[in-house]
C-alpha positions as CSV (number, residue, x, y, z in Angstrom):
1,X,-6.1,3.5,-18.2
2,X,-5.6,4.5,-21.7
3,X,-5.8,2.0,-24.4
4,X,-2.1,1.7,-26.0
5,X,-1.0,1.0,-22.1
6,X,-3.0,-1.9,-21.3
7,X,-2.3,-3.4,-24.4
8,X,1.3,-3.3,-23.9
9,X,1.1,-4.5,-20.9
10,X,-0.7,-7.5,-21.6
11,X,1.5,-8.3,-24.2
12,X,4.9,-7.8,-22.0
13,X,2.8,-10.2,-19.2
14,X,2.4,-12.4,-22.1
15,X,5.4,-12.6,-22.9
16,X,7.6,-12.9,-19.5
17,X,5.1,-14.9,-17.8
18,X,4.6,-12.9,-14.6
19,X,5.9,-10.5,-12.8
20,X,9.5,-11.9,-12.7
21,X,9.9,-11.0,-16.6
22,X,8.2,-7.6,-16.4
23,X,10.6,-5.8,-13.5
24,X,13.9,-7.9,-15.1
25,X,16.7,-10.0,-12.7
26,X,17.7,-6.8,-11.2
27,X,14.0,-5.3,-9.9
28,X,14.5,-8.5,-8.3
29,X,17.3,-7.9,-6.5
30,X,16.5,-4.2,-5.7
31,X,14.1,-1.4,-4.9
32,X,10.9,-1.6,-6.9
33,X,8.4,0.6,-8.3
34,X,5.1,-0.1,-6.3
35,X,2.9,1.0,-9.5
36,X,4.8,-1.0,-11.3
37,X,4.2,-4.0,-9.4
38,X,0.4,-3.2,-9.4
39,X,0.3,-2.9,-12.8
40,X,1.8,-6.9,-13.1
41,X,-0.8,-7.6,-10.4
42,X,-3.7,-5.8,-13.1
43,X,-2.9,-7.6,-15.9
44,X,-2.2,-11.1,-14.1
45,X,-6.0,-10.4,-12.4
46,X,-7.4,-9.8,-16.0
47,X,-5.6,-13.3,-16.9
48,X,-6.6,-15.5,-14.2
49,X,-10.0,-14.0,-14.3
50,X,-11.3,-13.4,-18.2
51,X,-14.9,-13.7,-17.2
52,X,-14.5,-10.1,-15.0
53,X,-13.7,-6.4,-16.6
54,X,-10.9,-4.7,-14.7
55,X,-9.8,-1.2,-14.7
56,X,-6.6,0.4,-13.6
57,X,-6.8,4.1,-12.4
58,X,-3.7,6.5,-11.0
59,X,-5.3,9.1,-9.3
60,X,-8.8,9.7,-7.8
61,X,-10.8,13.1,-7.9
62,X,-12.0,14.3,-4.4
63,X,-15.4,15.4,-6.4
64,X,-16.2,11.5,-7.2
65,X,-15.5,10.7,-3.2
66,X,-17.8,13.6,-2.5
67,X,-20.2,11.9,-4.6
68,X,-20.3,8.5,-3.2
69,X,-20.1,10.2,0.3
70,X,-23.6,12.6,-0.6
71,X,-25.1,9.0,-2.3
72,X,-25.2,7.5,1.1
73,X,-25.8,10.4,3.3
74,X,-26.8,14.2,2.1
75,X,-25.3,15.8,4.9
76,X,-21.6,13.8,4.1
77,X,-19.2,14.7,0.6
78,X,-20.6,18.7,0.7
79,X,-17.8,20.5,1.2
80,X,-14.6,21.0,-2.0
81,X,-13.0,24.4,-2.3
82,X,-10.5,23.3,-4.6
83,X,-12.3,21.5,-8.1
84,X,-9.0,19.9,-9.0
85,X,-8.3,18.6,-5.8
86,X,-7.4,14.2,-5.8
87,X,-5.6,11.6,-4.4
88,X,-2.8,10.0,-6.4
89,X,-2.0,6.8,-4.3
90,X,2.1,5.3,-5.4
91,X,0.6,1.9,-6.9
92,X,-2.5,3.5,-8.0
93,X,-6.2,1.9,-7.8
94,X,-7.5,-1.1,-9.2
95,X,-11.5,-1.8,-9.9
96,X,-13.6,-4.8,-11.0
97,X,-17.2,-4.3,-12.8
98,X,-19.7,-6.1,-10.4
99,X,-22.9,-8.0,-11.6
100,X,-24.7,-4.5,-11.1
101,X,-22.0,-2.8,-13.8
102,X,-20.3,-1.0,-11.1
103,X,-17.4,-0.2,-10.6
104,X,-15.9,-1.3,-7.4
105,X,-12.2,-1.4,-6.2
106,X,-10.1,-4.6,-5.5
107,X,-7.0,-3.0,-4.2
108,X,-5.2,-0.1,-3.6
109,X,-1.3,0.4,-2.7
110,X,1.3,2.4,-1.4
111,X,5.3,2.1,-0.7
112,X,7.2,4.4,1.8
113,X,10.8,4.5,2.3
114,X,12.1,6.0,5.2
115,X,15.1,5.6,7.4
116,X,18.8,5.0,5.5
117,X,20.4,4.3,9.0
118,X,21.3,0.7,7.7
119,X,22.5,1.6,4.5
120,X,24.4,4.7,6.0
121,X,25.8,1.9,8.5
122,X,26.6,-0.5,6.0
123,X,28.7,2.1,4.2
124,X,30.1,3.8,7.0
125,X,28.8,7.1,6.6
126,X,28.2,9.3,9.7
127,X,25.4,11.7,9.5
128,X,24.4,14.4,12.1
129,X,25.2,18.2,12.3
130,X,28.7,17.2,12.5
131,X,28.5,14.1,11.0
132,X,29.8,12.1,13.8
133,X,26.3,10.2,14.7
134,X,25.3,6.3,12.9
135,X,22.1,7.2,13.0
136,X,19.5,10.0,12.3
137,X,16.6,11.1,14.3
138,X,13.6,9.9,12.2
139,X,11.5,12.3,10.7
140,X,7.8,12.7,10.0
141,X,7.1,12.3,6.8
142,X,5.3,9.0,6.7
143,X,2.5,10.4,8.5
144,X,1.2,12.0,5.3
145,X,0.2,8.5,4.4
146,X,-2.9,9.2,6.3
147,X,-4.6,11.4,4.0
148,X,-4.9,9.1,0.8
149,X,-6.1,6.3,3.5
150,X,-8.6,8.1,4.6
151,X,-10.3,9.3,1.0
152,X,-10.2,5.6,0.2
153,X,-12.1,4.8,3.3
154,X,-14.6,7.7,2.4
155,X,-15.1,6.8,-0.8
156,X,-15.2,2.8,0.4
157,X,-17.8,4.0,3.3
158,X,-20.3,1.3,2.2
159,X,-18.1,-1.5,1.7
160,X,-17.8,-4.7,3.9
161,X,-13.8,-4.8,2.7
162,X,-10.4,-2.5,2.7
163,X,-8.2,-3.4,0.2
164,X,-5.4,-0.9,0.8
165,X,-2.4,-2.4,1.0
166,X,1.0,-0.5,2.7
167,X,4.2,-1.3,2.1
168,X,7.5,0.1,4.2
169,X,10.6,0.0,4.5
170,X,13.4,1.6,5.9
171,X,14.7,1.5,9.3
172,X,12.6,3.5,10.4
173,X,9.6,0.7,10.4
174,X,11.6,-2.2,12.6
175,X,9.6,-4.8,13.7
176,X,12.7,-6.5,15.3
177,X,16.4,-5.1,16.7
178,X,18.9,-5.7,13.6
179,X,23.1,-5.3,14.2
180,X,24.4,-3.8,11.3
181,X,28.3,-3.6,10.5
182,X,30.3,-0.8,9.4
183,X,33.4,-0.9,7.5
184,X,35.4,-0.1,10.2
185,X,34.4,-3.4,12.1
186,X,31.8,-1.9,14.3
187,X,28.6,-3.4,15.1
188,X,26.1,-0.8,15.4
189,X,22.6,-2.3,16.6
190,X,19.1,-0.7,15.7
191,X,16.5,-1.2,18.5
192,X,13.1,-1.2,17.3
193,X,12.3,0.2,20.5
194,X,14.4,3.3,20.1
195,X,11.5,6.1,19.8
196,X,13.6,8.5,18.0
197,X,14.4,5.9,15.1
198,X,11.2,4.0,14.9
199,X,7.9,5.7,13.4
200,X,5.8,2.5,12.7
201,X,3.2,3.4,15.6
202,X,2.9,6.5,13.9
203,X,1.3,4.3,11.2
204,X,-0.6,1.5,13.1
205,X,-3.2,4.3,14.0
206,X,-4.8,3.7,10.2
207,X,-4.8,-0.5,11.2
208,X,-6.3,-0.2,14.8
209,X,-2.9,-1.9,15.9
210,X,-3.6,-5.0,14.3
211,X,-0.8,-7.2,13.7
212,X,1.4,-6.0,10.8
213,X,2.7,-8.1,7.9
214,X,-1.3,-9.6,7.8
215,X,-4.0,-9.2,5.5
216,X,-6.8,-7.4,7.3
217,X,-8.8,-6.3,3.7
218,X,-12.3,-7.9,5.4
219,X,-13.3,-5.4,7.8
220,X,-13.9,-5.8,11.1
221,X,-17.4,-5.3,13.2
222,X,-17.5,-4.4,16.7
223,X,-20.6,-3.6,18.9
224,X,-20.9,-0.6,21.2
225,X,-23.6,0.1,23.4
226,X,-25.5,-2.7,21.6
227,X,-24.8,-0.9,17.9
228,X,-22.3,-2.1,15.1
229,X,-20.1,-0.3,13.9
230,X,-17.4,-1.1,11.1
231,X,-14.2,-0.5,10.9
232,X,-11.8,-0.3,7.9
233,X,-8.1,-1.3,8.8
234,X,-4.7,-1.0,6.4
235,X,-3.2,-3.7,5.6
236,X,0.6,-3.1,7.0
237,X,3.3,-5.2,5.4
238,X,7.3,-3.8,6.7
239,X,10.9,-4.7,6.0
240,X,13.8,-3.6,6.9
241,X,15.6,-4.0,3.8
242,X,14.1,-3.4,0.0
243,X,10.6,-5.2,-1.4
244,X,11.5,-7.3,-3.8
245,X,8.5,-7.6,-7.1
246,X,7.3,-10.9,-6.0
247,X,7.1,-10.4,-2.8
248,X,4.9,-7.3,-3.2
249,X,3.0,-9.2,-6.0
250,X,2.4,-11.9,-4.2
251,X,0.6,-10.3,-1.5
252,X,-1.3,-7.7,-3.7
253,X,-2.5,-10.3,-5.4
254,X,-4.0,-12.0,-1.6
255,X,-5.4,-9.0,-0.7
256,X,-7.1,-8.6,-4.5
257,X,-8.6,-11.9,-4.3
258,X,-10.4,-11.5,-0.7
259,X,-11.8,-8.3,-1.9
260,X,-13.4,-10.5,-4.8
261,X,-14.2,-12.9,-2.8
262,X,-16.2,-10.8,-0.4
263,X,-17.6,-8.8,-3.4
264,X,-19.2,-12.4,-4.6
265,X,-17.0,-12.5,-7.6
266,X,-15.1,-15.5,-7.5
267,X,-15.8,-18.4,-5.1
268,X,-11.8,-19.7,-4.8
């Protein structure tokens, strides 16, 4: 991250004392930028921990993954036909300078929104072809979530933790049926078990259907045929309604700590 940026940073942190003062009363109260909340989350890591060099980074090229893939095997990270290609992750990458001077990453997030059903609801807009429906058949969008998980997990091949964190929200990610009402008085409910409105299980394929709303950033080691083998799970965190900045910070900042914890970093 360039120079000028952390510096203001640090001095907005400074000054608002967390992550309340940075996003305002109303980023509170409404839908947050994910990058922005990691950014908070950067500076309060380089805070609460002096004695560590962090480093905040937006995008990752798919040349450096190739690397660290060739590094630990030479038949793995040979194949890039387009030099430019990388991964730009919403809430960008964070990385702490181990003992060793490498660079190794703490946490890495992402927000999707899909699914306006409630809001539509709430407002009493009709949607469909001939706008006469409450709801809309969910799309499938979210799935391209996968891609940017998985070039963290190559480039993370080596590591004993996953710090990538998922936000969603939407009504398309219920955990739970909701009753919305419309302005009309009607009270419209939203089953989480409606397949043509729910897409969360389209996502729980990059956890291993793990319980959502947990942090799962240590990975997991199961033995087949008498051989370990690791596995690398997201951590899933959903809402119906809009993230709020602490609440994304707050976790973030969990899932950044167990990554230094497991990293030998810090002991609390």
């Amino acid at each position: 991250m360039k120079k000028n940026q952390t510096n203001r940073l640090s001095k907005q942190h400074k000054k608002s004392k967390g992550p309340k003062g940075i996003f305002g009363k109303s980023a509170q109260q409404h839908d947050v930028s994910v990058k922005d909340v990691s950014l908070s989350v950067f500076e309060t890591l380089r805070k609460n921990f002096p004695q560590l060099e962090f480093r905040y980074r937006d995008k990752l090229k798919k040349s450096e993954i190739n690397r660290k893939l060739n590094d630990v095997d030479a038949r793995l990270g040979v194949t890039l036909f387009v030099e430019k290609s990388e991964i730009k992750p919403d809430g960008g990458i964070i990385e702490v300078k181990d003992s060793k001077g490498n660079w190794r990453i703490v946490l890495v997030s992402e927000a999707k929104h899909q699914g306006k059903d409630i809001e539509n609801i709430s407002k009493g807009i009709l949607v469909g072809k001939n706008k006469n429906q409450d709801t809309m058949v969910a799309g499938n969008a979210i799935e391209r979530s996968h891609k940017n998980i998985n070039e963290i997990r190559n480039i993370m091949v080596d590591e004993k933790h996953f710090p990538y964190v998922l936000f969603l929200q939407g009504s398309n990610f219920l955990t739970e049926s909701i009753t919305v009402k419309s302005p009309d008085g009607r009270e419209v409910e939203l089953r989480y078990t409606d397949g043509s409105l729910n897409r969360i299980d389209r996502l729980t394929a990059a956890n291993y259907s793990l319980p959502i709303n947990q942090n799962s950033c240590k990975n997991i080691f199961i033995t087949i045929d008498g051989q370990k083998i690791m596995l690398q799970a997201v951590s899933i965190y959903t809402k119906a309604m809009p993230w709020m900045a602490e609440e994304m910070h707050k976790i973030m900042i969990d899932i950044a700590k167990t990554s230094l914890r497991i990293l030998n970093l810090i002991n609390e």
